[in-house]
PQR file of N, CA, C, O and H, with PARSE charges and radii, in Angstrom:
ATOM      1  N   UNK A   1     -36.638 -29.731 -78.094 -0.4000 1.5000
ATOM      2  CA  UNK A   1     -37.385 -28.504 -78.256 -0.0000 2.0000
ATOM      3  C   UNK A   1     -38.138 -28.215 -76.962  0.5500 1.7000
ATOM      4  O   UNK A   1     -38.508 -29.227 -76.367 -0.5500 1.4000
ATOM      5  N   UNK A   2     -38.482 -26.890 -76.331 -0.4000 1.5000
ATOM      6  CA  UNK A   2     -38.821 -27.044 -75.401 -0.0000 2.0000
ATOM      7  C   UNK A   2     -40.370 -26.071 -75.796  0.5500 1.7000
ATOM      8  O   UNK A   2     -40.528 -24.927 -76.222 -0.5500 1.4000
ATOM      9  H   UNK A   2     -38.181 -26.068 -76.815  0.4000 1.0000
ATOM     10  N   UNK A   3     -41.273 -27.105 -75.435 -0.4000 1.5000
ATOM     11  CA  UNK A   3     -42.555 -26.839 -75.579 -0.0000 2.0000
ATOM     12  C   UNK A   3     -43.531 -26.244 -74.204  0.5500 1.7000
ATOM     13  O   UNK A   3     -43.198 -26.459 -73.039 -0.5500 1.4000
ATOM     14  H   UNK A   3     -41.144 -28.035 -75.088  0.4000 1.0000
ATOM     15  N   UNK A   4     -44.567 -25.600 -74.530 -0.4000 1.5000
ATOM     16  CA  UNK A   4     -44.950 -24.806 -73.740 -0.0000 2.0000
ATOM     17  C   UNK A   4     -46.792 -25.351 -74.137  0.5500 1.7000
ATOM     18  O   UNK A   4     -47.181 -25.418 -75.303 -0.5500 1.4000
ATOM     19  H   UNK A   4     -44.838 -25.426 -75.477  0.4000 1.0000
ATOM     20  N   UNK A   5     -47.396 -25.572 -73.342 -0.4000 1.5000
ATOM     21  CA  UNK A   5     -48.731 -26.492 -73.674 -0.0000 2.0000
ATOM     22  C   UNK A   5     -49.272 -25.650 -72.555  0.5500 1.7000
ATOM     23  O   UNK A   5     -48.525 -25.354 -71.622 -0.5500 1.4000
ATOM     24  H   UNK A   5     -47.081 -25.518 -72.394  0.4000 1.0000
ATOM     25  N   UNK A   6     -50.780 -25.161 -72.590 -0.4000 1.5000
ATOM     26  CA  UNK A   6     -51.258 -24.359 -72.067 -0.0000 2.0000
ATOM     27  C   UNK A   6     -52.755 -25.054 -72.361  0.5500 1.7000
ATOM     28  O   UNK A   6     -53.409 -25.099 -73.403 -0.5500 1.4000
ATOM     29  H   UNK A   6     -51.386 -25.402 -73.348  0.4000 1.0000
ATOM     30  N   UNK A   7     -53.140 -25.779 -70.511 -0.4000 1.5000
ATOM     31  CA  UNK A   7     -54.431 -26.218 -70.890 -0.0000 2.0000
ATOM     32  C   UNK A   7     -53.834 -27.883 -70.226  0.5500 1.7000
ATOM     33  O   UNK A   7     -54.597 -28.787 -69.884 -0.5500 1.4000
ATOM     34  H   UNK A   7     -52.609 -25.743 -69.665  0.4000 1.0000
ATOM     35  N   UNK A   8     -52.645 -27.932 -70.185 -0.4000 1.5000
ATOM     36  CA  UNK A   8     -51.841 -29.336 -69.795 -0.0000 2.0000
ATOM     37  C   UNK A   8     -52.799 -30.079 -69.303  0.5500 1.7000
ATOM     38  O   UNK A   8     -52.660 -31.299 -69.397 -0.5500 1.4000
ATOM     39  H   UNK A   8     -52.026 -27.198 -70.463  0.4000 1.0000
ATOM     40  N   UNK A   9     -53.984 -29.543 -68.670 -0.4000 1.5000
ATOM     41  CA  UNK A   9     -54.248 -30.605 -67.246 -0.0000 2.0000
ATOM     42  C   UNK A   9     -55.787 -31.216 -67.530  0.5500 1.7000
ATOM     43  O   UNK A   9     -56.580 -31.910 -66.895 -0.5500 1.4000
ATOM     44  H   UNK A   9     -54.097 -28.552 -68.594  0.4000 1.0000
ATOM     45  N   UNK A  10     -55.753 -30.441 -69.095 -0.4000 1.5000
ATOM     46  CA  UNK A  10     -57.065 -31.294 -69.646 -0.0000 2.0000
ATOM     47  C   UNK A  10     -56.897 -32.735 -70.370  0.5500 1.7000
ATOM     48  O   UNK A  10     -55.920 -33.451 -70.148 -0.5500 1.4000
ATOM     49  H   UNK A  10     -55.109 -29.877 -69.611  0.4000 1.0000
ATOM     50  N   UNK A  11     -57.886 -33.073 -71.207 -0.4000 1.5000
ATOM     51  CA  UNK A  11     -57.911 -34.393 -71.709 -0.0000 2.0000
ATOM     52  C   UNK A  11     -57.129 -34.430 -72.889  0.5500 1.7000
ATOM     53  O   UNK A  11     -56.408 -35.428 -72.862 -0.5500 1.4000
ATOM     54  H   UNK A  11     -58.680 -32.492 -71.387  0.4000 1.0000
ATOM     55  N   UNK A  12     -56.943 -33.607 -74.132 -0.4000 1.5000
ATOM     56  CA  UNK A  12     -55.946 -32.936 -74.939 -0.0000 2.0000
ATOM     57  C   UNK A  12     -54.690 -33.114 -74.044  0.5500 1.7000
ATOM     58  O   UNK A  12     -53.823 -33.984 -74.120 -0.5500 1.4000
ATOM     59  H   UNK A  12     -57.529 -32.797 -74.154  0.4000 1.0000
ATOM     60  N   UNK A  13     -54.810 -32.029 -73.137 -0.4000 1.5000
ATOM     61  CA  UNK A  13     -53.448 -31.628 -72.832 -0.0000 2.0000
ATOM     62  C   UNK A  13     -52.113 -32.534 -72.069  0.5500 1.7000
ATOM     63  O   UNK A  13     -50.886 -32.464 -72.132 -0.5500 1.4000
ATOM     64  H   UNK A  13     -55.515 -31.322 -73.076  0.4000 1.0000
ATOM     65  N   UNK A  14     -53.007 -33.318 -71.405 -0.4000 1.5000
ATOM     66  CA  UNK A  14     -52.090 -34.867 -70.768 -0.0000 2.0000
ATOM     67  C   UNK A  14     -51.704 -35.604 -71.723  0.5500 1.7000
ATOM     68  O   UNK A  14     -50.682 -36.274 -71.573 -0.5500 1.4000
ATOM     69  H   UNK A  14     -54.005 -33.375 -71.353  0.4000 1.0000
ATOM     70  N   UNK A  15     -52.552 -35.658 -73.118 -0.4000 1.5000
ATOM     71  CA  UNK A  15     -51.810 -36.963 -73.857 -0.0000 2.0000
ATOM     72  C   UNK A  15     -50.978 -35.975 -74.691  0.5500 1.7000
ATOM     73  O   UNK A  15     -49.816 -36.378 -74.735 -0.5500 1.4000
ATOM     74  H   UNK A  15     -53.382 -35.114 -73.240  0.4000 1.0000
ATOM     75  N   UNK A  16     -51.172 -34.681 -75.456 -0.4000 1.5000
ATOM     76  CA  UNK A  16     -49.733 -34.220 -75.760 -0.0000 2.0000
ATOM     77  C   UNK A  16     -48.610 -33.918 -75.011  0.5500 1.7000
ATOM     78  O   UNK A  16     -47.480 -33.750 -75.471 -0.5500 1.4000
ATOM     79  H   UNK A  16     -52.117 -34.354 -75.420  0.4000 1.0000
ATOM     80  N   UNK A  17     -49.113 -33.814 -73.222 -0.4000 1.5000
ATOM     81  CA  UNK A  17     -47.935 -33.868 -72.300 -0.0000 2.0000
ATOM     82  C   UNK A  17     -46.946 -35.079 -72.775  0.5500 1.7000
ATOM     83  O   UNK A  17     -45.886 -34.877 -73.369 -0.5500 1.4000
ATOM     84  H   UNK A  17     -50.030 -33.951 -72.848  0.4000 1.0000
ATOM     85  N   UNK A  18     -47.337 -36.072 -72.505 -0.4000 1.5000
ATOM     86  CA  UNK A  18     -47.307 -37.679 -72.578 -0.0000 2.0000
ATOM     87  C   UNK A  18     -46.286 -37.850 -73.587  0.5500 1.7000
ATOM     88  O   UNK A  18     -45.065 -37.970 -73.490 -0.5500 1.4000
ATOM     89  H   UNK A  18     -48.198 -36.235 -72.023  0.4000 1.0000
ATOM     90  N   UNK A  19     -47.349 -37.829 -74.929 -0.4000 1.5000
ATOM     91  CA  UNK A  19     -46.518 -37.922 -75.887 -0.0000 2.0000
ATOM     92  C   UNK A  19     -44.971 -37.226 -76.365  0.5500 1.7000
ATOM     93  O   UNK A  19     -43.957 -37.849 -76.678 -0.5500 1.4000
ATOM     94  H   UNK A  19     -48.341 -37.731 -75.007  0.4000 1.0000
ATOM     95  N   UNK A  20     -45.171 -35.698 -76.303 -0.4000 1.5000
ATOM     96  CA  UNK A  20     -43.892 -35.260 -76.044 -0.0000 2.0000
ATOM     97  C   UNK A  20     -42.962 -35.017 -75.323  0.5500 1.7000
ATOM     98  O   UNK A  20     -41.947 -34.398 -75.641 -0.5500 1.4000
ATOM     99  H   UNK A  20     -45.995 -35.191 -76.048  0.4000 1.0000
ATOM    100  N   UNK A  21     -43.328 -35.674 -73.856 -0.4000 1.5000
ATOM    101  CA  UNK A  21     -42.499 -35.928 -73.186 -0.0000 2.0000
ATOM    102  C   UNK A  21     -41.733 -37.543 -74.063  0.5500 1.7000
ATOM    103  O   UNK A  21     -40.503 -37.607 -74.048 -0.5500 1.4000
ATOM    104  H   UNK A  21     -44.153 -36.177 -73.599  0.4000 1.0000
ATOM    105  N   UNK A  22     -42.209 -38.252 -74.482 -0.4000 1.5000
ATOM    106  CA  UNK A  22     -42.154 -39.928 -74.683 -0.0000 2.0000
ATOM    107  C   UNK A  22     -40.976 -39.085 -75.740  0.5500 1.7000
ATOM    108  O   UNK A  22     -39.771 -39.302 -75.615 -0.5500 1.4000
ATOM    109  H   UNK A  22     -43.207 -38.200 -74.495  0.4000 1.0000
ATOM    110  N   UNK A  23     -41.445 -38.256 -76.619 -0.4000 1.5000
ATOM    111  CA  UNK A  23     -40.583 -37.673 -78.012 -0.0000 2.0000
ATOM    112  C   UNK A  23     -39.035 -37.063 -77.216  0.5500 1.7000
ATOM    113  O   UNK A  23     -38.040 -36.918 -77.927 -0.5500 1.4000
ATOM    114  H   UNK A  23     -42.424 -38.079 -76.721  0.4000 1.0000
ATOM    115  N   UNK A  24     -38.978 -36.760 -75.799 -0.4000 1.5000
ATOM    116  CA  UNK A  24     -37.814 -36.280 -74.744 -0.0000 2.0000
ATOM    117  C   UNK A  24     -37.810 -34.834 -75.599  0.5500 1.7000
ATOM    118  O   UNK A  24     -36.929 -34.500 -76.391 -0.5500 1.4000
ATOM    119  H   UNK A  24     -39.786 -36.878 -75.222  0.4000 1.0000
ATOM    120  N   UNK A  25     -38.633 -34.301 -75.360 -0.4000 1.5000
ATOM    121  CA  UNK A  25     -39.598 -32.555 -75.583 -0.0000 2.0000
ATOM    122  C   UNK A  25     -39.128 -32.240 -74.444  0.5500 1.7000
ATOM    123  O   UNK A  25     -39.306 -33.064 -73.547 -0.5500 1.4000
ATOM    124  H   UNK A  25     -39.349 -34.572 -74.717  0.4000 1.0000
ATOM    125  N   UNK A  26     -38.530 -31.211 -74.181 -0.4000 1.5000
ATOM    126  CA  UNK A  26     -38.551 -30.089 -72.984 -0.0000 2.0000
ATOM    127  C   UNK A  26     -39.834 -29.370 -72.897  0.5500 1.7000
ATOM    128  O   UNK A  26     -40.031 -28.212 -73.266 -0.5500 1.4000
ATOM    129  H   UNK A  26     -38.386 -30.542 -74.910  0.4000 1.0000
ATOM    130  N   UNK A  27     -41.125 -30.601 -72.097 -0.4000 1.5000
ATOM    131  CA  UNK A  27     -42.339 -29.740 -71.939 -0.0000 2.0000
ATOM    132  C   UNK A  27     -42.849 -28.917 -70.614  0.5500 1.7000
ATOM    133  O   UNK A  27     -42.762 -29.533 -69.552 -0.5500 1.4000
ATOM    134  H   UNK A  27     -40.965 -31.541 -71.798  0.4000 1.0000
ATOM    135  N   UNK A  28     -43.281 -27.814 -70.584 -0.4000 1.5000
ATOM    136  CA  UNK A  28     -43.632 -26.614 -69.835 -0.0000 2.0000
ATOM    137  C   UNK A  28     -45.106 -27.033 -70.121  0.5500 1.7000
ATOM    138  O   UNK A  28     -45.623 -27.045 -71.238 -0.5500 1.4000
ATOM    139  H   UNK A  28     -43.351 -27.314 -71.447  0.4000 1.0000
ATOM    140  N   UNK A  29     -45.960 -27.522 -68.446 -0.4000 1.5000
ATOM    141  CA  UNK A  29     -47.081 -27.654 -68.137 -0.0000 2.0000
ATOM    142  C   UNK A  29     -47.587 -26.624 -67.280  0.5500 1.7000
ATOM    143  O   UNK A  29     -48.262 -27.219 -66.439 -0.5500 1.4000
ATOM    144  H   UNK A  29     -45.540 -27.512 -67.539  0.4000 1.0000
ATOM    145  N   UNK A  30     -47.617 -25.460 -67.059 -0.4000 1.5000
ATOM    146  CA  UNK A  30     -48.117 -24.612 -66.169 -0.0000 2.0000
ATOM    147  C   UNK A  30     -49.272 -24.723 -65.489  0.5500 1.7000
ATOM    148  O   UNK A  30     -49.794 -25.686 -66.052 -0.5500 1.4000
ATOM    149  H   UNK A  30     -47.069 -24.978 -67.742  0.4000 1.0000
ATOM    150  N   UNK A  31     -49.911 -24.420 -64.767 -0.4000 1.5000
ATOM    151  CA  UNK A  31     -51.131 -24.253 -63.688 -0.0000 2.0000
ATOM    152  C   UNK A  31     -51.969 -23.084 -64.191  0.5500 1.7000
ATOM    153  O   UNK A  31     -51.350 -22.303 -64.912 -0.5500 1.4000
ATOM    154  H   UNK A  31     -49.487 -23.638 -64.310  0.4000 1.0000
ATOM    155  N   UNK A  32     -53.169 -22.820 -63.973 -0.4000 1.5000
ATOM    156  CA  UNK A  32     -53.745 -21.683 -64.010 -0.0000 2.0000
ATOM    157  C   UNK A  32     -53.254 -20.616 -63.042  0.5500 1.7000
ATOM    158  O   UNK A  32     -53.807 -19.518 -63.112 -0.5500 1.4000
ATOM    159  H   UNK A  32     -53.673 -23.455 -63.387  0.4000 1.0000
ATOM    160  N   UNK A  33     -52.355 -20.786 -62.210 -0.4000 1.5000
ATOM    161  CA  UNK A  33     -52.104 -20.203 -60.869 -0.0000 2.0000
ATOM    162  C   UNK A  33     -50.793 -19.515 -61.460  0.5500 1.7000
ATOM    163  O   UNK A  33     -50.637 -18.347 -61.104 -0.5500 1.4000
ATOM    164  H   UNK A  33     -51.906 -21.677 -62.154  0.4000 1.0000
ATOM    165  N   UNK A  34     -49.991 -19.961 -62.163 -0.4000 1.5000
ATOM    166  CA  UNK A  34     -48.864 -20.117 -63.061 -0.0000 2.0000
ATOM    167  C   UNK A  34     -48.871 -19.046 -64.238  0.5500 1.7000
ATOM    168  O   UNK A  34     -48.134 -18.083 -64.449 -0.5500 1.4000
ATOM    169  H   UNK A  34     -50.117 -20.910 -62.453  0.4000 1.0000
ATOM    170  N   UNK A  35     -49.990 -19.567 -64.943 -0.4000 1.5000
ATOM    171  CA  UNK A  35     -49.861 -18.796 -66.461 -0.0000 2.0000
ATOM    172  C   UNK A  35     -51.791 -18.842 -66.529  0.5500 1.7000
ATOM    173  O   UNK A  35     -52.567 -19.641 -67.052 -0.5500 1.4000
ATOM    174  H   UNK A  35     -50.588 -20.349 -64.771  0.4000 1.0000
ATOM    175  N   UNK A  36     -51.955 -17.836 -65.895 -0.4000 1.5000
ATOM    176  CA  UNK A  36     -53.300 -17.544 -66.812 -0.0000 2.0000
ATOM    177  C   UNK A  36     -53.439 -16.694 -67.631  0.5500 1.7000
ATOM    178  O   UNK A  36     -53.010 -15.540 -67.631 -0.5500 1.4000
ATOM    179  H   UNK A  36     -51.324 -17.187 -65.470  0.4000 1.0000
ATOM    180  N   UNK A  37     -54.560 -17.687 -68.991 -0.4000 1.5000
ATOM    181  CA  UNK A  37     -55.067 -16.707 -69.839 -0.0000 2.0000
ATOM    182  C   UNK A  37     -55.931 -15.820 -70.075  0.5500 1.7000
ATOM    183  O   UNK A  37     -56.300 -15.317 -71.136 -0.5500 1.4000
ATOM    184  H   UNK A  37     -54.908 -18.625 -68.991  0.4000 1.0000
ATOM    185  N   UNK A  38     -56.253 -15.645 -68.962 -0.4000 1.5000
ATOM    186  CA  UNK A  38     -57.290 -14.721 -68.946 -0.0000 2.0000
ATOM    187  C   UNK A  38     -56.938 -13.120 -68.314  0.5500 1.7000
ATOM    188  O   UNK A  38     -57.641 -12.174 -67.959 -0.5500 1.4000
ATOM    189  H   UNK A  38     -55.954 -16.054 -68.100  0.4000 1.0000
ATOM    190  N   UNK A  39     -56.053 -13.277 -68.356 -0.4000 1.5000
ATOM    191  CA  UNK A  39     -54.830 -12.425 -67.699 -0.0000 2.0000
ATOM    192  C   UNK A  39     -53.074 -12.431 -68.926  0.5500 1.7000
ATOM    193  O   UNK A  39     -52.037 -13.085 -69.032 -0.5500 1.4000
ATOM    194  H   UNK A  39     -55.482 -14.046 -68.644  0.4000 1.0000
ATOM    195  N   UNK A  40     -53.805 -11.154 -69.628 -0.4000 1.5000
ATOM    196  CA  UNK A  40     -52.410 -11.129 -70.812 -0.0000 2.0000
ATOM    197  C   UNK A  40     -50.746 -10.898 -70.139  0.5500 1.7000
ATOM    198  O   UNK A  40     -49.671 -11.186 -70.666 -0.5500 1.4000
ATOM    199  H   UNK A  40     -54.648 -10.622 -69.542  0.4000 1.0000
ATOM    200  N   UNK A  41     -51.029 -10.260 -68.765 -0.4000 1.5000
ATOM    201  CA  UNK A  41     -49.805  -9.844 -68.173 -0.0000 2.0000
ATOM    202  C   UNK A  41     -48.795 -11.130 -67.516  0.5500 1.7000
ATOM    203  O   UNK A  41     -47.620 -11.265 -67.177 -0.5500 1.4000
ATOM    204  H   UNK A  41     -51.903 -10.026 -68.337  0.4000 1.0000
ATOM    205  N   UNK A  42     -50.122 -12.008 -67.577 -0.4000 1.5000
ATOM    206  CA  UNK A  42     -50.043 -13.293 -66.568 -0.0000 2.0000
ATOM    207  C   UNK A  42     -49.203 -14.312 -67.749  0.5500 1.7000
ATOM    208  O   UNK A  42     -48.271 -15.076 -67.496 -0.5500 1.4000
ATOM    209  H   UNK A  42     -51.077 -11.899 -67.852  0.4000 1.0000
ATOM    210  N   UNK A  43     -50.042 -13.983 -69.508 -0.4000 1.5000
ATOM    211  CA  UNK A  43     -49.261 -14.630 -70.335 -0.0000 2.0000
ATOM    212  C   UNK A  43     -48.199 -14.387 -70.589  0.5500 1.7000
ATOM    213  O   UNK A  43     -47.211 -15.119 -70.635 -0.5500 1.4000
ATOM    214  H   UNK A  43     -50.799 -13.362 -69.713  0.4000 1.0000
ATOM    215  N   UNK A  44     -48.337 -13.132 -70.810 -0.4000 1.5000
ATOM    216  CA  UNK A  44     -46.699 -12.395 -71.272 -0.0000 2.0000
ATOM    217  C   UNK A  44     -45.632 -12.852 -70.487  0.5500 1.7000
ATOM    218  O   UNK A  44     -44.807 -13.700 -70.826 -0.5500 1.4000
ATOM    219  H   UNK A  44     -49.140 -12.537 -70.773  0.4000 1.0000
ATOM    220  N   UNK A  45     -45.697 -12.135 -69.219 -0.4000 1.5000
ATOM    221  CA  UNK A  45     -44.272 -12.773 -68.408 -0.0000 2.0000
ATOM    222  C   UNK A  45     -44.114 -14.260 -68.532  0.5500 1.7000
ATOM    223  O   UNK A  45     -43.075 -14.723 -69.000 -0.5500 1.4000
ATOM    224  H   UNK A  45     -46.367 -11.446 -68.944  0.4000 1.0000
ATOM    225  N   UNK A  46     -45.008 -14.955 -68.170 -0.4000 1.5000
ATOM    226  CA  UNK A  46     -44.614 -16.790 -67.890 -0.0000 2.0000
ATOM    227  C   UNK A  46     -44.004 -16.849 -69.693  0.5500 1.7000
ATOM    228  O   UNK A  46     -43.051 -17.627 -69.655 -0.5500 1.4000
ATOM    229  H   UNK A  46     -45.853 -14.578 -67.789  0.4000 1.0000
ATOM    230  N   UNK A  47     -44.167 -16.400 -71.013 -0.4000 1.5000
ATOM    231  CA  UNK A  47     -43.572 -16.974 -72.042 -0.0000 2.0000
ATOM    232  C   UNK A  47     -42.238 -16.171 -71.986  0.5500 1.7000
ATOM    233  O   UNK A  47     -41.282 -16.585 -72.640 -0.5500 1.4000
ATOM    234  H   UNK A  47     -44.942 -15.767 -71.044  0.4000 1.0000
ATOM    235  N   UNK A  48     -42.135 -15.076 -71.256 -0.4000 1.5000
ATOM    236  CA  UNK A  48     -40.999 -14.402 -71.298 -0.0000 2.0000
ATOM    237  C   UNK A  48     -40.074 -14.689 -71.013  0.5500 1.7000
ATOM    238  O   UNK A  48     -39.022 -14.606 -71.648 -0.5500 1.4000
ATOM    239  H   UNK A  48     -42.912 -14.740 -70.724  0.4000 1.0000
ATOM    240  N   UNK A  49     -40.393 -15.362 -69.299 -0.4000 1.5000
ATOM    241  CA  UNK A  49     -39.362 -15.677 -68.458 -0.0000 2.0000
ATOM    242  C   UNK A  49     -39.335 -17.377 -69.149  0.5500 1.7000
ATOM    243  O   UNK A  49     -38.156 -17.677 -68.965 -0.5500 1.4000
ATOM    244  H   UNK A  49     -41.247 -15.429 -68.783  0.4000 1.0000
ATOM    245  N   UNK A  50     -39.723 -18.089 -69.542 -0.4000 1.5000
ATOM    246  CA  UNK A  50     -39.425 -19.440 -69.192 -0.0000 2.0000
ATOM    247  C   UNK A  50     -39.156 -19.347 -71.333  0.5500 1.7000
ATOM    248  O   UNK A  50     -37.958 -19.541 -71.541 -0.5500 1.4000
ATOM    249  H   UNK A  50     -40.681 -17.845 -69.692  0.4000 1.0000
ATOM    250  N   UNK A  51     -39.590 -19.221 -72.096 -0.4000 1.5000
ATOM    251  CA  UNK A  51     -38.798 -18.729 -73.848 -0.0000 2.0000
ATOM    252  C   UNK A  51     -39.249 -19.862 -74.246  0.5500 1.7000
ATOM    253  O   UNK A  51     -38.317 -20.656 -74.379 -0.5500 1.4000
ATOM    254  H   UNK A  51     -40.563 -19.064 -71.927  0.4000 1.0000
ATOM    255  N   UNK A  52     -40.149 -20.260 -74.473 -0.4000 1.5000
ATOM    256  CA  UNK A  52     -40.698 -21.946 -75.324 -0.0000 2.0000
ATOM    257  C   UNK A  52     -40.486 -21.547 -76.906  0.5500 1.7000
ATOM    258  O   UNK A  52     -40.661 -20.418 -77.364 -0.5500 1.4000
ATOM    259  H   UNK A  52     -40.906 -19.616 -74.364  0.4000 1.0000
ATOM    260  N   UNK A  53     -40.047 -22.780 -77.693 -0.4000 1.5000
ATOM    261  CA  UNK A  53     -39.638 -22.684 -78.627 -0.0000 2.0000
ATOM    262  C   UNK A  53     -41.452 -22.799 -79.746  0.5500 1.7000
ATOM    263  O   UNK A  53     -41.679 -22.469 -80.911 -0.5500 1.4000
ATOM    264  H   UNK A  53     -39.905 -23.698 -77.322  0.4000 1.0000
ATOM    265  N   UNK A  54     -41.997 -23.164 -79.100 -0.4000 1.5000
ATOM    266  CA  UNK A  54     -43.647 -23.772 -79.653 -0.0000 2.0000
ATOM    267  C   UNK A  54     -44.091 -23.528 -78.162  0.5500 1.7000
ATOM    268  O   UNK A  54     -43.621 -23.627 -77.029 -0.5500 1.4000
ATOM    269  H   UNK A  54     -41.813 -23.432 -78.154  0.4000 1.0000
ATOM    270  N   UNK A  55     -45.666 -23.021 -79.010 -0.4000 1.5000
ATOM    271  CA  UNK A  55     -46.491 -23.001 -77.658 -0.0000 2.0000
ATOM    272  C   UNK A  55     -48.291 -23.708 -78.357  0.5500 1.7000
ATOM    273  O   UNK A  55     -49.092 -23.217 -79.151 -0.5500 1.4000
ATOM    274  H   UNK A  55     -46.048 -22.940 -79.931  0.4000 1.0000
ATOM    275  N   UNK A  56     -48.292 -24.458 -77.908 -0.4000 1.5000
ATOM    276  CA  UNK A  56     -49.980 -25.121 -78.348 -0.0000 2.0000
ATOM    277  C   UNK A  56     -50.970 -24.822 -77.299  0.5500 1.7000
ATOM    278  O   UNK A  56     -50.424 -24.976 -76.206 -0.5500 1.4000
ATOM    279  H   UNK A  56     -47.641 -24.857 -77.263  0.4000 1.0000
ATOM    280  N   UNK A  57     -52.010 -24.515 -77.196 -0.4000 1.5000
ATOM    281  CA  UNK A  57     -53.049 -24.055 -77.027 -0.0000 2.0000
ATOM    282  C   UNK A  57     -54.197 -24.752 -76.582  0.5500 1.7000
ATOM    283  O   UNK A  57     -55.289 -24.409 -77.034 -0.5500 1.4000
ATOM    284  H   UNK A  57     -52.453 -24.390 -78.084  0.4000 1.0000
ATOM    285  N   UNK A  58     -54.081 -26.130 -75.366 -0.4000 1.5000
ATOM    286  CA  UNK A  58     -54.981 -26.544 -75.254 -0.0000 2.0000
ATOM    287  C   UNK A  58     -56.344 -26.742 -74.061  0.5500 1.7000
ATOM    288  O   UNK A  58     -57.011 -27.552 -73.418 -0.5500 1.4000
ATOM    289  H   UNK A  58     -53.194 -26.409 -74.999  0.4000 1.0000
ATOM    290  N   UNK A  59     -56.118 -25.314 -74.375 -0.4000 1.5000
ATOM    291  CA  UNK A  59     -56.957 -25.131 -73.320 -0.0000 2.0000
ATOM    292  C   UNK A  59     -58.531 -24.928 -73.377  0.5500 1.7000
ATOM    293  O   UNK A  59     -58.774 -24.477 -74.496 -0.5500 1.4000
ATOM    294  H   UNK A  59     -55.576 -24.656 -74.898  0.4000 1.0000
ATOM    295  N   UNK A  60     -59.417 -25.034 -72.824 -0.4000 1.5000
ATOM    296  CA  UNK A  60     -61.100 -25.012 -73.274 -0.0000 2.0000
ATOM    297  C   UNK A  60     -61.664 -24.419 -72.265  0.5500 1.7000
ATOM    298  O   UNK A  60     -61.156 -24.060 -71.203 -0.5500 1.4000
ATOM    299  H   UNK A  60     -59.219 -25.400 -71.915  0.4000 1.0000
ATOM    300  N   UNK A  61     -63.213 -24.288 -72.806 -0.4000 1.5000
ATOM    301  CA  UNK A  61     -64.309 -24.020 -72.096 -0.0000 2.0000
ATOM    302  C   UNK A  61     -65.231 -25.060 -72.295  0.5500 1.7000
ATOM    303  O   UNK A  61     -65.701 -24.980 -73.430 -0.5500 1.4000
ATOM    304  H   UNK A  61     -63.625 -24.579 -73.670  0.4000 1.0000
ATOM    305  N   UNK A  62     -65.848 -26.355 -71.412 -0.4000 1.5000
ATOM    306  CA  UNK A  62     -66.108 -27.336 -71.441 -0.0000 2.0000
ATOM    307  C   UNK A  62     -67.622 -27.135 -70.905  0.5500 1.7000
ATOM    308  O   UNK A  62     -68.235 -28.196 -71.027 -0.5500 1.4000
ATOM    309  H   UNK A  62     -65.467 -26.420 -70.489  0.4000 1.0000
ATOM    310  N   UNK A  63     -68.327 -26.219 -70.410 -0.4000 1.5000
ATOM    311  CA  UNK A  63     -69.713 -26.475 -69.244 -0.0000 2.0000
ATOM    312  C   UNK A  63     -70.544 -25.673 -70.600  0.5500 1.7000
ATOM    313  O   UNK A  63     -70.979 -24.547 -70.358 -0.5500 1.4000
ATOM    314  H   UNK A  63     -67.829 -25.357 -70.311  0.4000 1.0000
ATOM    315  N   UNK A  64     -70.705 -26.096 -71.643 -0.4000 1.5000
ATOM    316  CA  UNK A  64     -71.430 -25.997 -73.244 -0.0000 2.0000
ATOM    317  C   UNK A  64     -72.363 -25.201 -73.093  0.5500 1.7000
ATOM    318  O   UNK A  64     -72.597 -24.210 -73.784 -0.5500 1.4000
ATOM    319  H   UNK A  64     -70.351 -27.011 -71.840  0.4000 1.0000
ATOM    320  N   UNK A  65     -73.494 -25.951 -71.326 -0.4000 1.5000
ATOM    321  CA  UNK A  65     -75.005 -24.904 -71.662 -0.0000 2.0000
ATOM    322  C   UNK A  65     -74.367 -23.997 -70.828  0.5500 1.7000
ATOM    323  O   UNK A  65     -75.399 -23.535 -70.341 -0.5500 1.4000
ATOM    324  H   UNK A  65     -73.304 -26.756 -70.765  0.4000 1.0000
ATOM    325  N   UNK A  66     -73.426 -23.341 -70.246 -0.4000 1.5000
ATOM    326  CA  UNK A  66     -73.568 -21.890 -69.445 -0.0000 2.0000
ATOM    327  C   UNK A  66     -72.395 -21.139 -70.821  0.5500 1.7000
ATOM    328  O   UNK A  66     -71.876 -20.058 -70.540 -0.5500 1.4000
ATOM    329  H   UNK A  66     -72.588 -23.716 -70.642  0.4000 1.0000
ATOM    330  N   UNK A  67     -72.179 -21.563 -71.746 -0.4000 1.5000
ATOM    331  CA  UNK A  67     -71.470 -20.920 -73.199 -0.0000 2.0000
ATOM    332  C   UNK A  67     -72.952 -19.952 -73.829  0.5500 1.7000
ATOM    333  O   UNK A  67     -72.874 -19.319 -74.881 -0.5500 1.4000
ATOM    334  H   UNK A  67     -72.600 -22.441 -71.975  0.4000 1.0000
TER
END
């Protein structure tokens, strides 16, 4: 299955890298440079062009007191 993980490069996102890579997952780790979400045009194309069958979501906002 080829998975699409958004957020890869956090603490979440390395061990479901990990793991579904270990499962031999076709996983898609993108960059913020790559696929940002903060930028819908930025999401749209990167799921367009690259078609993930699952996409998980692990991406955050971590600095709590400037929330």
């Amino acid at each position: 299955m080829k998975i699409l993980i958004i957020g890869g490069s956090g603490m979440l996102g390395q061990d479901l890298v990990r793991v579904l890579q270990e499962c031999r997952h076709a996983v898609l780790s993108p960059s913020r440079a790559e696929l940002d979400i903060t930028n819908p045009e930025s999401a749209r194309s990167y799921i367009m062009r690259e078609q993930p069958q699952c996409v998980l979501l692990s991406a955050a906002y971590t600095r709590v007191d400037d929330c």
